[in-house]
C-alpha positions in Angstrom: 30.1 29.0 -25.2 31.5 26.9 -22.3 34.8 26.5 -20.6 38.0 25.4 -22.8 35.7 26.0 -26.0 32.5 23.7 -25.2 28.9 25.4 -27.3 26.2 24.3 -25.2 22.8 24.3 -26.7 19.4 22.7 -25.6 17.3 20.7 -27.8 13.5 19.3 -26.8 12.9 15.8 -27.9 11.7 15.4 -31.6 14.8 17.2 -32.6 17.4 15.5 -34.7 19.8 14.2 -32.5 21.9 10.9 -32.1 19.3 8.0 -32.1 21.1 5.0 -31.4 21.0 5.9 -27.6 17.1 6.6 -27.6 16.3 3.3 -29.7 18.2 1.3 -26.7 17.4 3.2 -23.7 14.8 6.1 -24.0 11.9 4.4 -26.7 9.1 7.2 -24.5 11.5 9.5 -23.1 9.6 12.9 -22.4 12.9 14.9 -21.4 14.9 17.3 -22.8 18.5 16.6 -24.1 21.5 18.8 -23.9 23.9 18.4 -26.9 27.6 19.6 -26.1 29.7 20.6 -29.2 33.3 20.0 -27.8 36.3 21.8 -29.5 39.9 20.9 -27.8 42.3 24.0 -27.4 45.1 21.6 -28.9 43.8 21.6 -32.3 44.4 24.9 -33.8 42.2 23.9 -37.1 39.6 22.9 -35.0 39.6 19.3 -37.0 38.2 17.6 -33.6 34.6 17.8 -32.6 33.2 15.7 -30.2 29.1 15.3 -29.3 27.7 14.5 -26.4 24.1 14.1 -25.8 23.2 14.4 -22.2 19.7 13.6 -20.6 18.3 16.4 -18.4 17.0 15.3 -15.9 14.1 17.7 -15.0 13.3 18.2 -10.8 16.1 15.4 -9.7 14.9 12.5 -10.9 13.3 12.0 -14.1 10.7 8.5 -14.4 9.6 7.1 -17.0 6.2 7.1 -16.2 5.1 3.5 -18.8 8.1 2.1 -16.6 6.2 3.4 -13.4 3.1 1.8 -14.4 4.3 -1.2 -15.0 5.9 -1.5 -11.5 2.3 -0.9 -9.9 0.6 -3.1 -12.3 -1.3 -6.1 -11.0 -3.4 -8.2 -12.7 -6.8 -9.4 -10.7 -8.2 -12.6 -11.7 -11.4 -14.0 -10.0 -11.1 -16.6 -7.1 -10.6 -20.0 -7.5 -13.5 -20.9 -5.6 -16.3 -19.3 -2.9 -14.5 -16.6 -0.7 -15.4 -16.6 3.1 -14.1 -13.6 4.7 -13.0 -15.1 7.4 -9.6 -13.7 8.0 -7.8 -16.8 6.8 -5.8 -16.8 3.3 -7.6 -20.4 2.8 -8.9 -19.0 -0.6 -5.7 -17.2 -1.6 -2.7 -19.6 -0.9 -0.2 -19.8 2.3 2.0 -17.1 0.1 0.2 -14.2 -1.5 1.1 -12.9 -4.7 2.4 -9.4 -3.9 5.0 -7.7 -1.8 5.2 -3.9 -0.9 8.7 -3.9 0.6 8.5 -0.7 2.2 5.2 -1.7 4.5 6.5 -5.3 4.6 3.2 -6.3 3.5 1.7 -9.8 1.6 -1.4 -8.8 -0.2 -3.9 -10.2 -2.9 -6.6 -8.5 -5.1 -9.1 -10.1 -6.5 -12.6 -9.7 -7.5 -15.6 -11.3 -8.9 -19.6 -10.2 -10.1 -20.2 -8.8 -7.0 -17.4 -7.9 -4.5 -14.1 -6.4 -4.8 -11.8 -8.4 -2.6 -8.2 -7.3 -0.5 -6.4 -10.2 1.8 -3.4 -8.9 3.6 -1.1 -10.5 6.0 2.0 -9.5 7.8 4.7 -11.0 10.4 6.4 -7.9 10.7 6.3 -6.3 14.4 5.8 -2.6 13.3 3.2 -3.3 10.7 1.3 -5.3 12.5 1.1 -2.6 15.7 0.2 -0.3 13.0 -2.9 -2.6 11.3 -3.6 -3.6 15.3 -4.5 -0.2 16.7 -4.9 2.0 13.2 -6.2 -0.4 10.7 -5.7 -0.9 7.6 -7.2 0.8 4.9 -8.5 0.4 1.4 -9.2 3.2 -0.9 -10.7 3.1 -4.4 -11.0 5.4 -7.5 -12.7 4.7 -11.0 -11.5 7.4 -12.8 -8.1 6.7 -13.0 -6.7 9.4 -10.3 -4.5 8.7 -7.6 -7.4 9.9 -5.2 -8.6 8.3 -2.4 -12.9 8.6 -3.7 -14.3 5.5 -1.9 -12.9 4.1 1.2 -13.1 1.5 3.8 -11.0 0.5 7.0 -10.5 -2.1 9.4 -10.7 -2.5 12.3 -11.9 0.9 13.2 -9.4 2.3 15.6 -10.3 1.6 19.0 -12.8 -1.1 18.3 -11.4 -3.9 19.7 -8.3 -6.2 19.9 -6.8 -9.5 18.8 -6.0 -12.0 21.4 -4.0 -15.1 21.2 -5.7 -17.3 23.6 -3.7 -19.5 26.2 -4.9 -23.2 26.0 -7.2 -22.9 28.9 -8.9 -20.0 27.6 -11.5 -19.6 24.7 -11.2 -17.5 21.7 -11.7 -13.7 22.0 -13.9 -12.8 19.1 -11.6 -10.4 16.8 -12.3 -6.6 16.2 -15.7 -6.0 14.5 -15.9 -2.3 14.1 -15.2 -0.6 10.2 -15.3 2.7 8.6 -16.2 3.7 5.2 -16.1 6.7 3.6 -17.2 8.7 0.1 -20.2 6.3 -0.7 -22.8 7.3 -2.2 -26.5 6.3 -0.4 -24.8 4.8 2.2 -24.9 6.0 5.7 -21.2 7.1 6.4 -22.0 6.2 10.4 -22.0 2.5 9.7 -19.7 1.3 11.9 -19.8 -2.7 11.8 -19.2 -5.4 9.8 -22.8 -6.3 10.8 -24.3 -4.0 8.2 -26.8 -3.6 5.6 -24.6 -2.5 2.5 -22.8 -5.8 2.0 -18.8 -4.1 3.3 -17.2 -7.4 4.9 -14.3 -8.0 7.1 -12.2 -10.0 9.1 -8.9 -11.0 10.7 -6.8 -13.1 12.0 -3.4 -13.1 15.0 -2.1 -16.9 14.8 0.0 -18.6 17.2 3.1 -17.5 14.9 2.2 -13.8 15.6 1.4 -13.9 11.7 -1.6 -11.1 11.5 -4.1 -11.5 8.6 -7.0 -8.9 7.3 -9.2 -10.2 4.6 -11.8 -7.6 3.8 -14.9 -7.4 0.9 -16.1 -3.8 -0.9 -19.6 -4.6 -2.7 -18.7 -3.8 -6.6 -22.2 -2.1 -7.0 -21.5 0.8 -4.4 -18.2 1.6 -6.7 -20.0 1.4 -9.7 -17.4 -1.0 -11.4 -18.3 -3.9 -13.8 -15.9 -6.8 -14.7 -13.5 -5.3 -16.7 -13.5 -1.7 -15.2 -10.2 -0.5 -14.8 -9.3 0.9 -11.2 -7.4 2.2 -9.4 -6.5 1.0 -5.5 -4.5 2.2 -2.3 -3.6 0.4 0.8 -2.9 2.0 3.3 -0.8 1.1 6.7 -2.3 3.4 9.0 -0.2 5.1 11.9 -1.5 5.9 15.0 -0.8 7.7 18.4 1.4 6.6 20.7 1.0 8.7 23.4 -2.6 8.7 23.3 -2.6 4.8 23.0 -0.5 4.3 25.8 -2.5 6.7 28.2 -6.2 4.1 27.3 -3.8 0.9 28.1 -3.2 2.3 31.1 -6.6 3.4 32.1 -8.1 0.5 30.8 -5.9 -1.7 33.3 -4.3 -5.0 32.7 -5.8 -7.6 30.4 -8.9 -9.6 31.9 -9.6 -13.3 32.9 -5.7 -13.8 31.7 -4.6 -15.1 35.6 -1.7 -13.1 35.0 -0.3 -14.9 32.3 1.2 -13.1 29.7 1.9 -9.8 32.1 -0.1 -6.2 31.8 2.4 -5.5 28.3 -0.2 -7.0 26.3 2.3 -9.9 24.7 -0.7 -12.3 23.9 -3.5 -9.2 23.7 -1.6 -7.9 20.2 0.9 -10.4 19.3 3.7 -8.5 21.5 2.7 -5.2 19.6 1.0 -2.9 22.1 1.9 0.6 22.1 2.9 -0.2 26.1 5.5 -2.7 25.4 6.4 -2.0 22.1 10.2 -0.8 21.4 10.0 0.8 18.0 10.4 4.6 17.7 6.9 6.9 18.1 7.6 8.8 14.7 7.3 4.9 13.5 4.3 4.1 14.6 2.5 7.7 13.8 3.9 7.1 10.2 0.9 5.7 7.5 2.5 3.4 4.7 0.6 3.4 1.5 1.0 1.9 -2.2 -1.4 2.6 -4.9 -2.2 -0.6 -7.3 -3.5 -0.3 -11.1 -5.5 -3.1 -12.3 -8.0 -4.5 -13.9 -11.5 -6.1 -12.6 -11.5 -10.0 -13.3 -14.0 -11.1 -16.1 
């Protein structure tokens, strides 16, 4: 019994209780519902009773986990024509089709009878520090667990940088390194894009400071078919700061450059060095990850 005459009891779903508010609003709800019997002190016959059927809302916030899915859902369809990884989004449209808001990332998934594909691209200053000098990772698992199984970044942190060339200079070959992980019969010390296995990768820093990875898993080392439903994570990796800063500055100011663009690194990264950046350290160590569901093309 409650304050001013309220009886309080608890009910677990599958109980009677109202409907018309589960029909609209709760078709799958797993919760549990409190139903408050309400008798006012002013009627002394007790002729007014009042229900109320309340939610609970288990550990804060309670999801409905179809409605989750559905948010994470993307549906892969197979390219349109030959892929190139070449870093460009030639194959995949000037505007990719999905947005993770919280990395400020443009990505597409796709995949056909023998690669799984991942193009992302990014204008935004913190991201792109953060694919620059951590990479960018890709994880995947087959069974349907939000588990990072297999594995593949790029580029390798510490492999290399992006330059923006001035016009009197000649393009600096992007970043080559990668890193793979939880394959099985392949040697976890490849560490190039040069390699035996088929793992492909690229990118691209345009003039617009616009940075663009496009990178290629061989479907036969994951052990999917088309139609094989999956599982993937991307992952915006952080990276140190302090440590970062201390290899600029041993490594000395950029080369053959003439001076232009200063020792801050504004053409070496796209303005993104750890050296001249201004966003907070705890913001660049941070990773930003999503996972995706979906569905190998056919």
């Amino acid at each position: 019994m409650g304050k001013n005459g309220a009886a309080i009891s608890i009910k677990p779903y599958g109980h009677l209780l109202p409907s018309q508010f589960l029909k609209k609003n709760h078709k799958n709800f797993n919760g549990i519902f409190i139903t408050c019997t309400y008798t006012t002190l002013t009627d002394p016959v007790m002729k007014k009773i009042y229900f109320i059927t309340i939610p609970v809302i288990i550990a804060g916030i309670f999801i409905d986990a179809t409605q989750l899915q559905a948010q994470n859902a993307v549906a892969m369809v197979k390219p349109a024509s030959a892929v190139k990884i070449d870093g460009t989004t030639a194959e995949w449209g000037s505007t990719l089709a999905q947005y993770d808001s919280k990395s400020k990332l443009n990505y597409s998934i796709s995949s056909d009878d023998s690669m799984l594909y991942v193009v992302a691209t990014s204008a935004d200053r913190l991201t792109r520090a953060k694919m620059m000098f951590g990479g960018l990772t890709v994880s995947v698992n087959t069974e349907g667990k939000k588990k990072k199984a297999f594995s593949m970044t790029y580029p390798s942190p510490g492999s290399g940088n992006f330059i923006v060339p001035a016009e009197d200079e000649k393009p600096t070959p992007p970043p080559s390194g990668i890193k793979i992980s939880g394959f099985k019969d392949v040697d976890s010390k490849v560490t190039s894009i040069a390699n035996p296995y088929g793992f492909k990768a690229a990118g691209t820093l345009n003039e617009e400071r616009t940075l663009t990875y496009e990178m290629a898993i061989p479907t036969k080392l994951l052990g999917i078919k088309p139609g094989t439903d999956i599982l993937v994570n991307i992952s915006v990796n952080g990276f140190d700061v302090a440590k970062a800063r201390a290899e600029a500055a041993a490594s000395g100011p950029p080369k053959n450059h003439g001076g232009k663009g200063g020792g801050r690194g504004s053409r070496d990264s796209g303005g993104a060095t750890p050296a001249g950046g201004d966003s907070p350290e705890d913001d660049m160590t941070e990773s930003m990850d999503f996972w995706i569901k979906t569905t190998t093309a056919h």
